[in-house]
Backbone as ProteinMPNN parsed JSONL, in Angstrom:
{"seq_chain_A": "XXXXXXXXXXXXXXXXXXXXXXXXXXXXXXXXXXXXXXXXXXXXXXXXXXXXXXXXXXXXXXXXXXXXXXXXXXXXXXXXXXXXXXXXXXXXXXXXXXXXXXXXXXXXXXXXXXXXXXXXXXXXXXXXXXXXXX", "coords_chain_A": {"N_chain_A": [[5.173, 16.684, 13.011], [4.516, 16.566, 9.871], [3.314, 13.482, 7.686], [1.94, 12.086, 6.427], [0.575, 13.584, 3.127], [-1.919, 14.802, 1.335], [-3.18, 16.187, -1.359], [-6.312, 17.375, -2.997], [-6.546, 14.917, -4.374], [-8.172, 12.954, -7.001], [-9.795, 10.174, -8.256], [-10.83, 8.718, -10.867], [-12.464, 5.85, -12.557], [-13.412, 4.478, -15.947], [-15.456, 5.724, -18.673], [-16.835, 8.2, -20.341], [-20.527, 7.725, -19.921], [-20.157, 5.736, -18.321], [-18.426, 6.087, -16.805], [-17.262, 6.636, -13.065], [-16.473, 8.308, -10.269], [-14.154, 7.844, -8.065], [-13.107, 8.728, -6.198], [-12.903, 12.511, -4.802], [-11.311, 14.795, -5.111], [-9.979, 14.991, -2.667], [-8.575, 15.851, 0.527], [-6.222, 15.735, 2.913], [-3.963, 15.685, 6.052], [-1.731, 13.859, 7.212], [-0.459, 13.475, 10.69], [3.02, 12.727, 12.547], [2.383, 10.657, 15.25], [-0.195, 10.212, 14.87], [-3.326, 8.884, 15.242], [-5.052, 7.398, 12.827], [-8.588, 6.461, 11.132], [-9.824, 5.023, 8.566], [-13.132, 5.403, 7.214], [-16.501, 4.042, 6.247], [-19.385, 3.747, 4.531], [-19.722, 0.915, 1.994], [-18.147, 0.823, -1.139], [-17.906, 3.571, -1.237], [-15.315, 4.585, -1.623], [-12.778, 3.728, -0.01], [-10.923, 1.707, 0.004], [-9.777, 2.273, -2.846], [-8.639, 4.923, -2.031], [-6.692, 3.945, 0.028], [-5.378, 2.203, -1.251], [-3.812, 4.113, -3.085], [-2.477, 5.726, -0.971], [-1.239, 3.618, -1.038], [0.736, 3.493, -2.756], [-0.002, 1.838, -4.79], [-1.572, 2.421, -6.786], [-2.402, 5.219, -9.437], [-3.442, 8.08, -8.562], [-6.194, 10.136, -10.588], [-5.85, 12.826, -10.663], [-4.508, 15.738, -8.827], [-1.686, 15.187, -5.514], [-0.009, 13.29, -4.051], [2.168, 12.998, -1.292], [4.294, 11.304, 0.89], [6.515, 11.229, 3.491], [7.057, 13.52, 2.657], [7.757, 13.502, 0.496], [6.469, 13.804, -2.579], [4.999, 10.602, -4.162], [4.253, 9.686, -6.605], [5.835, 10.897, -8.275], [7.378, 9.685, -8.71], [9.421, 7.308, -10.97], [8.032, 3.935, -12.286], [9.996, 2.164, -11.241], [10.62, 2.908, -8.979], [8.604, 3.368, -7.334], [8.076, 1.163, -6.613], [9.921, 0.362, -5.116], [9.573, 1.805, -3.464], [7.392, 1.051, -2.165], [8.461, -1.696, -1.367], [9.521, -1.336, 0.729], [8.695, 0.65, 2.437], [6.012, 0.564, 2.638], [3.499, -1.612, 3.932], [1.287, -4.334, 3.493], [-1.7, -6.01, 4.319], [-4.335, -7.749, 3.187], [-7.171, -8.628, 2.216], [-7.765, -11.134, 0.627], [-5.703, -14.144, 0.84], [-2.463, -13.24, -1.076], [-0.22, -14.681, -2.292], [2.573, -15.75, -4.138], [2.481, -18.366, -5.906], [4.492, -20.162, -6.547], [6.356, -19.975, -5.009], [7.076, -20.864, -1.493], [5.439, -20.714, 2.094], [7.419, -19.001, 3.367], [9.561, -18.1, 1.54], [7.508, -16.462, 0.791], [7.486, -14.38, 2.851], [9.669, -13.809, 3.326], [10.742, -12.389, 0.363], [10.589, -9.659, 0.364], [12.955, -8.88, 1.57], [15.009, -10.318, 0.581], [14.747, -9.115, -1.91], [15.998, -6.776, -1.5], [18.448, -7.537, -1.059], [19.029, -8.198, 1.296], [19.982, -10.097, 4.801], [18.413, -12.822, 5.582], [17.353, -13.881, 8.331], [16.375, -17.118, 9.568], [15.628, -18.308, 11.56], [13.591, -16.445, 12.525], [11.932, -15.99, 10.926], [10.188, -18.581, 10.827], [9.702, -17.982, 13.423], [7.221, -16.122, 13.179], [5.768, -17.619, 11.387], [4.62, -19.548, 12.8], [3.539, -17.677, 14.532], [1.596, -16.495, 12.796], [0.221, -18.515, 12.626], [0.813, -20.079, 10.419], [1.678, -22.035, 9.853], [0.804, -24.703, 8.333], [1.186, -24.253, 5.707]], "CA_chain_A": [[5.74, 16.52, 11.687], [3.682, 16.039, 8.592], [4.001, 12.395, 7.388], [1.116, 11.955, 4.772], [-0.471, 14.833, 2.52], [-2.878, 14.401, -0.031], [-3.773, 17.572, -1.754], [-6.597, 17.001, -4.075], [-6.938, 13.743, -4.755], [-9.557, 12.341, -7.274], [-9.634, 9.435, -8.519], [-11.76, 7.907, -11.667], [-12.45, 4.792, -12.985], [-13.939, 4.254, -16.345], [-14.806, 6.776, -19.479], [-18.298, 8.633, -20.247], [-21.455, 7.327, -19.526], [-20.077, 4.801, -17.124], [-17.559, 6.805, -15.689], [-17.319, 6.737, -11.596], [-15.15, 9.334, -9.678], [-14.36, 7.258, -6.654], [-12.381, 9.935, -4.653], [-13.363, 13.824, -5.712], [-11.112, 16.377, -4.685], [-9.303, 14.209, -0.943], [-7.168, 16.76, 1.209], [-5.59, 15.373, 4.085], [-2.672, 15.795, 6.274], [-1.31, 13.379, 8.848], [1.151, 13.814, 11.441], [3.403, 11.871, 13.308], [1.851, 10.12, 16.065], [-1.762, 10.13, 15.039], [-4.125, 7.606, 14.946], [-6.447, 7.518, 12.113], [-9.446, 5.282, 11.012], [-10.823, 5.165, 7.397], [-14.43, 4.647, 8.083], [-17.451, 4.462, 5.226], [-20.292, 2.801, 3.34], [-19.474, -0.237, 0.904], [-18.233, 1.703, -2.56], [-17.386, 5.269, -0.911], [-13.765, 4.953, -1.729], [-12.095, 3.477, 1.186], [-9.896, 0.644, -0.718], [-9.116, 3.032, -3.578], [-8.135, 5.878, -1.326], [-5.73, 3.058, 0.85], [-4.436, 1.966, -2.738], [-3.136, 5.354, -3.791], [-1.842, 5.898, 0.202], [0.116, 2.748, -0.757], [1.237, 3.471, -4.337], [-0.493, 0.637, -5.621], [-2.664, 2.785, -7.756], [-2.247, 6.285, -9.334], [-4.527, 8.655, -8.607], [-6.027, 10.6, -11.652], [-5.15, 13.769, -10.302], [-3.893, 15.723, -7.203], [-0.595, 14.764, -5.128], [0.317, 12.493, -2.896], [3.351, 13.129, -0.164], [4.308, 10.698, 1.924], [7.647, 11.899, 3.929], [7.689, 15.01, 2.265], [8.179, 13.234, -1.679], [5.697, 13.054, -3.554], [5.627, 9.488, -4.653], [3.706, 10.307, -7.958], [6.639, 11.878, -9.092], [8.485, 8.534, -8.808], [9.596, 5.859, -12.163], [7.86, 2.899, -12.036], [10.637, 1.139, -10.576], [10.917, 3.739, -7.525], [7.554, 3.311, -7.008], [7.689, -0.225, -6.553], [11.035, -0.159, -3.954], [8.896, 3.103, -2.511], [5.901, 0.076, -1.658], [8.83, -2.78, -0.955], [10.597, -0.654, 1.936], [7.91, 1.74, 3.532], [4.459, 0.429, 3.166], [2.543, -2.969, 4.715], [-0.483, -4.338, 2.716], [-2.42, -6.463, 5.049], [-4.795, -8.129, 1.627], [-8.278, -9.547, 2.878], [-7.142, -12.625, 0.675], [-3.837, -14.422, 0.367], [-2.312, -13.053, -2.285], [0.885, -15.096, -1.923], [3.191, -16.044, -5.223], [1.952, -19.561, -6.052], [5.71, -21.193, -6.865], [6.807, -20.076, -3.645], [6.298, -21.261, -0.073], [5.077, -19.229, 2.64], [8.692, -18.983, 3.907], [9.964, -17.48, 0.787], [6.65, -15.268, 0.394], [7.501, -13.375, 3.266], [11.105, -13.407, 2.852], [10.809, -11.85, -0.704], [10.887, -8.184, 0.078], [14.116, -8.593, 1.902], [15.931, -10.939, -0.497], [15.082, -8.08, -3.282], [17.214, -5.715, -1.269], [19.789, -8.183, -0.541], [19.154, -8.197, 2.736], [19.985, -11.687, 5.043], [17.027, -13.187, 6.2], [16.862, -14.664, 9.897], [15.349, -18.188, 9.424], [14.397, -18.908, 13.166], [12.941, -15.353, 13.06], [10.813, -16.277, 10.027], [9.599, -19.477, 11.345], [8.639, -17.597, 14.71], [6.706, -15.53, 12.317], [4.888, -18.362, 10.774], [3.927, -20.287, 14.078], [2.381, -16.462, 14.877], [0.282, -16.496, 12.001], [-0.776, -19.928, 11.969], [0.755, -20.438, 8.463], [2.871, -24.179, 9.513], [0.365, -25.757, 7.14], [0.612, -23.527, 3.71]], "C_chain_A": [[4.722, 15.808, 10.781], [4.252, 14.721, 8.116], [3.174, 11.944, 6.234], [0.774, 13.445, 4.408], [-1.022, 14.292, 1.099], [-3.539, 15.877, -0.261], [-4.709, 17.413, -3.741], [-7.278, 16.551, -5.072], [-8.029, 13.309, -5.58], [-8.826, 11.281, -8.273], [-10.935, 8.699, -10.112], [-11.724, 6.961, -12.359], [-13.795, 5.124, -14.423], [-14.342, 5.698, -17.463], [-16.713, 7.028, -19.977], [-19.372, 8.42, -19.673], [-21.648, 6.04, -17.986], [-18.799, 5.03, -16.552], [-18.2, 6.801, -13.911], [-16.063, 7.613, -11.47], [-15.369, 8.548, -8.175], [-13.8, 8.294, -5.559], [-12.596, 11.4, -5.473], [-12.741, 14.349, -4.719], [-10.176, 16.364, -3.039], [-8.407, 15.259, -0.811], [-7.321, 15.709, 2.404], [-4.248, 15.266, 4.216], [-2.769, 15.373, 7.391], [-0.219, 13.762, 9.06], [1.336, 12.803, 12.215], [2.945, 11.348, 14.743], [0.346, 9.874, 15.735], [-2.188, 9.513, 14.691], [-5.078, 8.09, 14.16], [-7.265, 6.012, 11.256], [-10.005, 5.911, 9.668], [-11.921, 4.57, 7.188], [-15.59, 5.344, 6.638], [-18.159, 3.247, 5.067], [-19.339, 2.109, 2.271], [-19.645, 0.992, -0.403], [-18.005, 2.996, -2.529], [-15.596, 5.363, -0.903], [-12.494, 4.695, -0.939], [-10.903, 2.567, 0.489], [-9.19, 1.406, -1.693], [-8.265, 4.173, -2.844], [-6.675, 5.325, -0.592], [-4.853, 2.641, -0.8], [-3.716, 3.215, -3.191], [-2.681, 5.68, -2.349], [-0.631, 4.757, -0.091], [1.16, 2.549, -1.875], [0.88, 1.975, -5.353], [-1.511, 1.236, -7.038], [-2.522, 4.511, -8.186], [-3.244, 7.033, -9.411], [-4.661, 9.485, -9.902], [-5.721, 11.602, -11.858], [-5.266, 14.052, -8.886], [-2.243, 15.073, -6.91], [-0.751, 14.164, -4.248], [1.584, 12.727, -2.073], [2.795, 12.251, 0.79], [6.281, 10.911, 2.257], [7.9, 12.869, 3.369], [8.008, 14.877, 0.493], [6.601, 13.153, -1.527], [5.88, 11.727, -4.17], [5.007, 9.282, -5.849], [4.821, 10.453, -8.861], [7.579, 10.24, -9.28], [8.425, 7.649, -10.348], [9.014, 4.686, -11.176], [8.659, 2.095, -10.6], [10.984, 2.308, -9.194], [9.742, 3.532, -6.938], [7.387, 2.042, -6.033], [9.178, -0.66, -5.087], [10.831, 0.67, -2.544], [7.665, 1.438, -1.452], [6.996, -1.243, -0.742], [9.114, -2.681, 0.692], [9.859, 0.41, 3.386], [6.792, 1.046, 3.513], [4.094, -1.388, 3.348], [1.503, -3.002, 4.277], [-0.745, -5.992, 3.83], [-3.985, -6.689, 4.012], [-6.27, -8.614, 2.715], [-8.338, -11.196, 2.112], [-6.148, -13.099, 0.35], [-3.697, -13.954, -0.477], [-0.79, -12.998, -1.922], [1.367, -15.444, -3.178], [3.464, -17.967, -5.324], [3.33, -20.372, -5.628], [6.589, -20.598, -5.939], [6.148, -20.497, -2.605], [6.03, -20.291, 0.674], [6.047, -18.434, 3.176], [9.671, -17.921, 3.212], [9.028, -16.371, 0.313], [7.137, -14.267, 1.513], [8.751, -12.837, 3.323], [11.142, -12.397, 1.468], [11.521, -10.134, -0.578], [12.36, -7.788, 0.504], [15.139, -8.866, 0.983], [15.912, -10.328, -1.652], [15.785, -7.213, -2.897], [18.342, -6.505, -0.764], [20.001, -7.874, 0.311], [19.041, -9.634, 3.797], [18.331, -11.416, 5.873], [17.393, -13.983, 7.334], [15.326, -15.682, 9.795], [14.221, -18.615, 10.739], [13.45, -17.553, 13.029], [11.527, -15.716, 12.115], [10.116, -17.425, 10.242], [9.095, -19.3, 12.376], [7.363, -16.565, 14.167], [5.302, -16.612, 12.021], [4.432, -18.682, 11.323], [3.093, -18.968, 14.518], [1.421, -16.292, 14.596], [-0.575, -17.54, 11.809], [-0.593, -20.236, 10.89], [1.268, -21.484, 8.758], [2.016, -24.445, 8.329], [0.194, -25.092, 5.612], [2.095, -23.677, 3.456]], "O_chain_A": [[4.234, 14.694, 10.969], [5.478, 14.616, 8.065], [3.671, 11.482, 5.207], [0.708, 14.348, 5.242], [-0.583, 13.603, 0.178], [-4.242, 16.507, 0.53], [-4.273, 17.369, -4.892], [-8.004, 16.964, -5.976], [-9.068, 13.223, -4.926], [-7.755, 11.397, -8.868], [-11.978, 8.186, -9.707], [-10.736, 7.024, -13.091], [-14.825, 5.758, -14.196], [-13.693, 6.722, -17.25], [-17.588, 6.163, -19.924], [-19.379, 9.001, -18.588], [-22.518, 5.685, -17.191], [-18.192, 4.195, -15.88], [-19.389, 6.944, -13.628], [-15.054, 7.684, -12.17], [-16.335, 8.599, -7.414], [-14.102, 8.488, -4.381], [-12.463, 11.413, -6.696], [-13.241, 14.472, -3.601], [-9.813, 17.364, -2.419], [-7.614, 15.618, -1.681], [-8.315, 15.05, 2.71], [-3.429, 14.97, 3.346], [-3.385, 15.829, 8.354], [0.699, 14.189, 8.36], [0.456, 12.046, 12.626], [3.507, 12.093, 15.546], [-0.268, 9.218, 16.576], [-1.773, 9.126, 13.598], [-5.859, 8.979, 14.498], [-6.748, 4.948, 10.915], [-10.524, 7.026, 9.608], [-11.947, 3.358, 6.978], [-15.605, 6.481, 6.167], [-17.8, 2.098, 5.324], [-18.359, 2.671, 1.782], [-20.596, 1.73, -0.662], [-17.89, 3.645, -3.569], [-14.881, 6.119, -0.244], [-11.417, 5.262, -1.119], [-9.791, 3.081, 0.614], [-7.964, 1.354, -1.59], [-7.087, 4.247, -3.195], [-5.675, 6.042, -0.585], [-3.709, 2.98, -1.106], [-2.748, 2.906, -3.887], [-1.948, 6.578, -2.765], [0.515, 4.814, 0.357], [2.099, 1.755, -1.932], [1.443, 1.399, -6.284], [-1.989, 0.591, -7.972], [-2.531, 5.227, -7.185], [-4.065, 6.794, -10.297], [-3.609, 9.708, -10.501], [-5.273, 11.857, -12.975], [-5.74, 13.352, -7.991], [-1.611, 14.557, -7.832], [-1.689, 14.413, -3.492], [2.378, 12.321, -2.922], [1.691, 12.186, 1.332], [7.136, 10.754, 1.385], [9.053, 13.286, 3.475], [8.324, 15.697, -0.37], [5.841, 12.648, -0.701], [6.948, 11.596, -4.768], [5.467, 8.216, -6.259], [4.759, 10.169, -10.057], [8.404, 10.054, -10.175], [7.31, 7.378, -10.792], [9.245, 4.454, -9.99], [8.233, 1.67, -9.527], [11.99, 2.014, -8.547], [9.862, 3.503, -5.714], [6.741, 1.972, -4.987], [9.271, -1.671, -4.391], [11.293, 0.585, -1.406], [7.48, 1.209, -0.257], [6.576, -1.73, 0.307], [8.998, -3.532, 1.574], [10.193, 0.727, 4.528], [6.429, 0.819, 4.667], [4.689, -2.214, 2.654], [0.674, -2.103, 4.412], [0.111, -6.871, 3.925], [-4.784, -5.756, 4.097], [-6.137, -8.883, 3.909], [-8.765, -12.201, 2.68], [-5.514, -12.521, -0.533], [-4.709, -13.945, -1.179], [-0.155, -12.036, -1.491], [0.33, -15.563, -3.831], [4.422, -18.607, -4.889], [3.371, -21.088, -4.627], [7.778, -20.793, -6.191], [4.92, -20.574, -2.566], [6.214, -19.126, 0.321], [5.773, -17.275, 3.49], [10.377, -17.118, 3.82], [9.449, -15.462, -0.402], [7.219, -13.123, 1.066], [8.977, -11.628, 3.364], [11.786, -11.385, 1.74], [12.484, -9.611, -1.14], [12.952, -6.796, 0.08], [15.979, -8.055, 0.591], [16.73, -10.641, -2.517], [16.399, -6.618, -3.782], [19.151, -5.97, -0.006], [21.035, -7.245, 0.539], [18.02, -10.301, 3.633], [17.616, -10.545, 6.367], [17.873, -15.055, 6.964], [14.118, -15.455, 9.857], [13.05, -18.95, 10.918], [12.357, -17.728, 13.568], [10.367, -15.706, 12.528], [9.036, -17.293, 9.666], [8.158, -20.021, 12.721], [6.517, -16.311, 15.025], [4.139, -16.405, 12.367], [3.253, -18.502, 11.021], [1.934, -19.181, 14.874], [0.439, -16.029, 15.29], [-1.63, -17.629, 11.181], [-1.505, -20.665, 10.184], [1.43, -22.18, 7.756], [2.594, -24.398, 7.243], [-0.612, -25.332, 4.713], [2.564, -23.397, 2.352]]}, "name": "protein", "num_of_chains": 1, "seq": "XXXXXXXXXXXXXXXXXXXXXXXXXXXXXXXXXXXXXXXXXXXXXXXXXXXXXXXXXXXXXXXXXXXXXXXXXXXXXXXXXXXXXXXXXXXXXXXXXXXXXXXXXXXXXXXXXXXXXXXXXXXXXXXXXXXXXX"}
């Protein structure tokens, strides 16, 4: 079963003379079970490509499917409950919401779907990551 498709894809940043096309033209189609590795040189598109896999970023053209939607096609605010509910960003630096603790940073995505949060579970959480001291 098909679970990503990208039919497409390009991506550009920036407008004449200092225009960049970071992704030109991306097909791919995963399927369920398969392991894949996004593997490149510094500046070949690897972060942008993972940003538009996670709807963090729209590509400038092409489609994206992930379960069979397009998530392109989504309002803003679908977009954004599309990223709360299906996808995992794993950041290379904190990028935690200052006037919360770390307790309530990772709680967040649940407590926007009004969903209870399990405190011991989130504190076995924190002792995992090594966050006690933030």
């Amino acid at each position: 079963m098909e679970v990503v498709r990208l039919e497409n894809v390009v991506k550009t940043y920036g407008e004449g003379e200092t225009q960049v096309q970071a992704l030109k033209g991306i097909n791919l189609s995963i399927h369920r079970g398969e392991f894949v590795t996004i593997v490149g040189a510094s500046g070949s598109g690897k972060s942008t490509l993972l940003h538009i896999l996670g709807g963090l970023d729209r590509p400038s053209s092409g489609n994206v499917f992930i379960g069979g939607e397009n998530i392109y096609n989504y309002k803003d605010s679908e977009l954004s409950i599309f990223r709360r509910r299906k996808v995992g960003f794993i950041f290379q630096f904190f990028n935690l919401i200052p006037v919360l603790n770390v307790q309530e940073n990772i709680a967040l995505p649940a407590l926007l779907d009004e969903e209870q949060v399990d405190d011991h579970y989130l504190d076995e959480i924190i002792r995992t990551l090594g966050l006690n001291e933030r």
